[in-house]
C-alpha positions as CSV (number, residue, x, y, z in Angstrom):
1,X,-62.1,3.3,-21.5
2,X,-65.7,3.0,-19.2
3,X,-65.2,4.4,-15.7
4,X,-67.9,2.6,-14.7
5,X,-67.6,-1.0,-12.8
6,X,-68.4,-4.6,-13.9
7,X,-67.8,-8.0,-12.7
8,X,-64.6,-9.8,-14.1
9,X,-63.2,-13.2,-14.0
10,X,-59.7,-13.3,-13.9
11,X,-58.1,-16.4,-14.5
12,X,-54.2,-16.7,-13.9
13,X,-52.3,-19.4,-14.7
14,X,-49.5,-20.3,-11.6
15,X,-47.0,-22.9,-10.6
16,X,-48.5,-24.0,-7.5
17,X,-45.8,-22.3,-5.0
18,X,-46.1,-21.4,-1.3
19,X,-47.2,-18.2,-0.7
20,X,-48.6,-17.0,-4.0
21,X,-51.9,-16.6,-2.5
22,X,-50.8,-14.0,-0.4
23,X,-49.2,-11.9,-2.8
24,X,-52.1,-12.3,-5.3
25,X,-54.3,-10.7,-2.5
26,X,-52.0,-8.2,-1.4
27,X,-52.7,-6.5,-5.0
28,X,-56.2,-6.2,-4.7
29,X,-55.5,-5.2,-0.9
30,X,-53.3,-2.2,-2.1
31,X,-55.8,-1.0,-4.0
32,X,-59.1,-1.5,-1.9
33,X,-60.6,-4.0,-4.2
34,X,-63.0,-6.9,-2.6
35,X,-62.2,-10.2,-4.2
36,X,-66.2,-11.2,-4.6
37,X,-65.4,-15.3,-5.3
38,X,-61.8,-16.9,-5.2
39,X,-61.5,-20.8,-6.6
40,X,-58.1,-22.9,-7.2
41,X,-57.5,-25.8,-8.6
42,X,-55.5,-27.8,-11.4
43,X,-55.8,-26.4,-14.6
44,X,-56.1,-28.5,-17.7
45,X,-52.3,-28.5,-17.9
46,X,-50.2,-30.5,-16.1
47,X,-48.2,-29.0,-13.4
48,X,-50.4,-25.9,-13.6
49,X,-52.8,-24.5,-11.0
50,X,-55.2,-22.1,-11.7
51,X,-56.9,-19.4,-9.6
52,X,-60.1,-17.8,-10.8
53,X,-60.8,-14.9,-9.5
54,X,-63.9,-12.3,-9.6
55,X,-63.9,-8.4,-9.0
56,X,-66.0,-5.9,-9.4
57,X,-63.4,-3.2,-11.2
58,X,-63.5,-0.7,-13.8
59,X,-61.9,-1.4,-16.9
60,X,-58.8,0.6,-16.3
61,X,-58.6,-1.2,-13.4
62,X,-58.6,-4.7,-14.4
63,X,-55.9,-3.9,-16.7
64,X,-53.7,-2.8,-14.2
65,X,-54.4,-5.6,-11.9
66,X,-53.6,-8.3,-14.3
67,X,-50.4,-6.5,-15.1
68,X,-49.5,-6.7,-11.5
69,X,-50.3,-10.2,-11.8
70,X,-48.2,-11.1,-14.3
71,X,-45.4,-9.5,-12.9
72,X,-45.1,-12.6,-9.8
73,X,-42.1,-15.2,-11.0
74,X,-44.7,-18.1,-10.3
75,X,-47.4,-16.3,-12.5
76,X,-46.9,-17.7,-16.3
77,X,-50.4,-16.1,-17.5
78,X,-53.6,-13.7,-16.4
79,X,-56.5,-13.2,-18.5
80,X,-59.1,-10.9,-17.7
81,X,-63.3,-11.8,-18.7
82,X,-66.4,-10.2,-19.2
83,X,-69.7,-12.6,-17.7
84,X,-70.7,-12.9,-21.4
85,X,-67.1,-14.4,-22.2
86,X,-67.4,-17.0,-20.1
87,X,-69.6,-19.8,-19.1
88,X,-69.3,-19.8,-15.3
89,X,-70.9,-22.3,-12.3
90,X,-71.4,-21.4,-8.2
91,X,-72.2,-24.1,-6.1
92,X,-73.8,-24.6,-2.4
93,X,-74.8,-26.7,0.3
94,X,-77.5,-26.5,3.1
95,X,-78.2,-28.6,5.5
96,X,-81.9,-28.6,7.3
97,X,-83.6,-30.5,9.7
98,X,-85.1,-33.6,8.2
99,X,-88.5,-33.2,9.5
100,X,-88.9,-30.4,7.3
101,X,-88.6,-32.8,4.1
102,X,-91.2,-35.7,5.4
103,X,-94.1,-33.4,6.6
104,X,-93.5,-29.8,4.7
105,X,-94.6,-30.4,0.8
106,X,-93.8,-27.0,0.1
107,X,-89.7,-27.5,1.0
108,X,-90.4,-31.1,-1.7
109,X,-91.9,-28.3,-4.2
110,X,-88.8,-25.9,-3.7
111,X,-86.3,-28.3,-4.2
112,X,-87.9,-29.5,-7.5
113,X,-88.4,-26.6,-8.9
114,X,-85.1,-25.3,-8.0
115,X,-83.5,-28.0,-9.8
116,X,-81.4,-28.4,-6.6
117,X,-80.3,-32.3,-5.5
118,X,-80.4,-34.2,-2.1
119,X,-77.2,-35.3,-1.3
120,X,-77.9,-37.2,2.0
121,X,-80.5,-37.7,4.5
122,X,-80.4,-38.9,7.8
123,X,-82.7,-38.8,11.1
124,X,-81.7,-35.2,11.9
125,X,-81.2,-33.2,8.8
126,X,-81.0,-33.4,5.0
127,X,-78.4,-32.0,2.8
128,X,-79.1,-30.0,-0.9
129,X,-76.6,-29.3,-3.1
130,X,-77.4,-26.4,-5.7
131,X,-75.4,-25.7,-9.2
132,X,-76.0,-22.7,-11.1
133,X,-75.7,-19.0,-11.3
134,X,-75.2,-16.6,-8.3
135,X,-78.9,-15.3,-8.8
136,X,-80.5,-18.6,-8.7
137,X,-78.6,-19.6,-5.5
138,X,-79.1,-16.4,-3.8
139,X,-83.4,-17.2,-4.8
140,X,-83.4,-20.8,-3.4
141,X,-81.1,-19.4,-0.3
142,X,-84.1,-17.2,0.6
143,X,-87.2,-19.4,-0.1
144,X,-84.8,-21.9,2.3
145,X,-84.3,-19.3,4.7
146,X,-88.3,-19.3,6.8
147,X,-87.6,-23.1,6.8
148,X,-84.8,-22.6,8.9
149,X,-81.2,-23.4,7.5
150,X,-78.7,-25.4,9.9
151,X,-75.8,-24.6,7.7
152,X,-74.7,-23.3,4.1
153,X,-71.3,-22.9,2.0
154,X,-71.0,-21.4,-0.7
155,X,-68.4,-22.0,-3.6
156,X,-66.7,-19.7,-5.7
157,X,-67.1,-19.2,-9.3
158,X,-65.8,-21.9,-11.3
159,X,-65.8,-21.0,-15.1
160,X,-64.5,-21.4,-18.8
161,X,-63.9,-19.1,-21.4
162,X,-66.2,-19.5,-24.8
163,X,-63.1,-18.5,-26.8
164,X,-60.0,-21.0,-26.5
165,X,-57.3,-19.9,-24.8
166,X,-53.9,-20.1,-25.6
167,X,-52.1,-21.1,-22.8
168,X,-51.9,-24.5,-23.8
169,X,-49.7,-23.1,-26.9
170,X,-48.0,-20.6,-24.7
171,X,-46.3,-23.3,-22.1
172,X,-45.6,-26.3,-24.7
173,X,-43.5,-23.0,-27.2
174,X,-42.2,-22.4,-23.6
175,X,-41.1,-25.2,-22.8
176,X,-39.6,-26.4,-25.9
């Protein structure tokens, strides 16, 4: 096994129950491990939620950490993925003063090229929104940043595997 660390995206399958968030956490706390993007939402099951998860762990470690995953009652599945097994999405928002857009053709020239979108404009400030991979955000965060940037969020990693999972399988044989 490589002792050497990558990024992984963990998704794990969940009822949605109070207070699995915490003890999800308190596994990567135990071991020292910096959750690097955390998303939930519904997966494509009903009743399910799904967490998706990315660390930067060796291989050994992963394993481990999805065992301890597994082990919580509401946990019914964790998978583990490498970047190139998934196809994966972050997305942002800034706000900036408005001025900038009407007399500053290089911030019009950014946002084109960037492929990023206005989502609203009023007298004060406009507001981009921006798809894509980590590096591409990071790029248009610091050609933003001499304009001057009001405000920015930044989502975490949503993503789907390129292999089909068999979760779908797993619940319906479980709950038959």
């Amino acid at each position: 096994m490589k002792n050497t660390t990558q990024l992984y995206t963990v998704s794990v399958y969940t009822e949605n129950n109070i207070g699995l968030l915490n003890r999800l956490s308190a596994i990567f706390q135990r071991r020292h491990i910096n959750v690097e993007s955390l998303n939930t939402s519904v997966s494509e099951i009903e009743g399910v939620s799904r967490f998706t998860i990315v660390i930067n762990v060796t291989e050994l470690q992963i394993k481990k950490i999805i065992g301890q995953i597994e082990k919580q009652v509401e946990v019914i599945k964790a998978y583990f993925h490498k970047d190139e097994d998934t196809i994966y999405q972050e997305s942002c928002l800034f706000k900036i003063k408005s001025d900038l857009l009407f007399e500053d053709f290089q911030i019009q020239n950014i946002i084109k090229e960037s492929n990023a979108r206005i989502v609203t404009v009023n007298k004060d400030f406009f507001v981009l929104e921006k798809s894509g991979k980590r590096k591409e955000i990071e790029l248009l965060y610091s050609e933003l940043k001499r304009f001057g940037i009001m405000q920015f969020v930044h989502s975490g990693r949503i993503a789907v595997t390129r292999d089909e999972l068999k979760i779908s399988t797993l619940i319906k044989a479980f709950n038959a």
